[in-house]
C-alpha positions in Angstrom: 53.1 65.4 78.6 53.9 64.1 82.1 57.1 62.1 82.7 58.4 61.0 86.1 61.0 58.7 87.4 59.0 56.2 89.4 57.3 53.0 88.9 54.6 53.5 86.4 51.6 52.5 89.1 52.6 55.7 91.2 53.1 57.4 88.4 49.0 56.6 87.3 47.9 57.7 90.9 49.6 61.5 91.0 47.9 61.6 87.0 45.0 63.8 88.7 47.2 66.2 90.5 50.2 66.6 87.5 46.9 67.7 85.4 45.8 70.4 87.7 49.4 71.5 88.7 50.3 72.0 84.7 47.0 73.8 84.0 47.4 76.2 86.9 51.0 76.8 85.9 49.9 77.5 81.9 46.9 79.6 83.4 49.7 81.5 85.0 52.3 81.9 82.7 49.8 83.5 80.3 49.5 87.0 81.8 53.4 87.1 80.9 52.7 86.2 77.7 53.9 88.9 75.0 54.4 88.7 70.7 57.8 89.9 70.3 57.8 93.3 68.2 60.5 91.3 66.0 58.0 88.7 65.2 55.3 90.7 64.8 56.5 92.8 62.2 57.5 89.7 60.8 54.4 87.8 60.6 56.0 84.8 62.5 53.7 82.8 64.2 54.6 79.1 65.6 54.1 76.8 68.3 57.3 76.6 71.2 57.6 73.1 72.8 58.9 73.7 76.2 59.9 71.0 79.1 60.1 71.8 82.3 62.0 70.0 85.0 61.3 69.8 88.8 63.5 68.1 91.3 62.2 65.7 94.2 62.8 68.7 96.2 59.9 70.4 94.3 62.2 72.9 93.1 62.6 74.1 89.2 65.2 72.3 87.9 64.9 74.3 84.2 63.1 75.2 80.9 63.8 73.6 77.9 62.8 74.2 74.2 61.9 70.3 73.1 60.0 71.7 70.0 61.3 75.3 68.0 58.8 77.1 66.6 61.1 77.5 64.1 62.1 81.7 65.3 64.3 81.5 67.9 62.8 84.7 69.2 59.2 82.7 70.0 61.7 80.3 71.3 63.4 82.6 73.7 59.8 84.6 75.0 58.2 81.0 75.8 61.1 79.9 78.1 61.1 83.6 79.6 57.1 84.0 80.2 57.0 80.0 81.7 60.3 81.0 83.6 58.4 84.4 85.2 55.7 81.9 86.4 55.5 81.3 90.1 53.2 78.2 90.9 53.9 76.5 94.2 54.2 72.8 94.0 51.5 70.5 95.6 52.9 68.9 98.1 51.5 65.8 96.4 54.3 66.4 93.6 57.2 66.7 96.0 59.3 63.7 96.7 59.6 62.9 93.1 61.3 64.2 89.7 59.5 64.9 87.5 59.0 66.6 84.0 55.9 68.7 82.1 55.7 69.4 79.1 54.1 72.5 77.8 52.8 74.1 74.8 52.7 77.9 73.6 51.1 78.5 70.4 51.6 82.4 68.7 49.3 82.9 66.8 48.7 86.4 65.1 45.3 86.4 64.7 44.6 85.9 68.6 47.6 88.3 69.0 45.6 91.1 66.7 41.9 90.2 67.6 41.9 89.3 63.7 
């Protein structure tokens, strides 16, 4: 879920702060969370694998799909609700590159209170 590109001992020691940096940025992305109407009316549910790349700057390198749901248009509203996310980094996090990887399910029974 975590990947960095430093010795594996640092790597261990940031564990604690990666954890709570990814959950505050999925906590986040969910109030842009949306079912697209396409998928919907299509009964298409799936689960979107998406990495996301920081720079040693802290910045947001990119979002990538590492896992299709298997409907490119759950694909495409994954990278575009994570990408509407706005989490400062810790500045525990900076100084290093660094990947997360995150999941977003769609599931249409959460989606129609079902």
């Amino acid at each position: 879920i975590y990947q960095c590109d430093w010795s594996s001992d640092v790597c261990s020691s940031d564990l604690g702060a990666v954890a709570r940096y990814r959950l505050e940025l999925m906590s986040n992305a969910r109030r842009f969370k949306r079912y697209p109407r396409l998928a919907l009316d299509n009964n298409w549910e799936g689960r979107v694998e998406l990495r996301v790349s920081f720079s040693m700057e802290g910045k947001r390198l990119g979002i990538s799909v590492l896992k299709s749901s298997g409907h490119s248009v759950l694909d495409q509203q994954a990278i575009d609700m994570l990408g509407r996310t706005n989490v400062p980094l810790p500045d525990t996090l900076r100084g290093r590159a660094f990947t997360l990887d995150i999941p977003v399910i769609y599931n249409l029974r959460e989606e129609t209170g079902g």
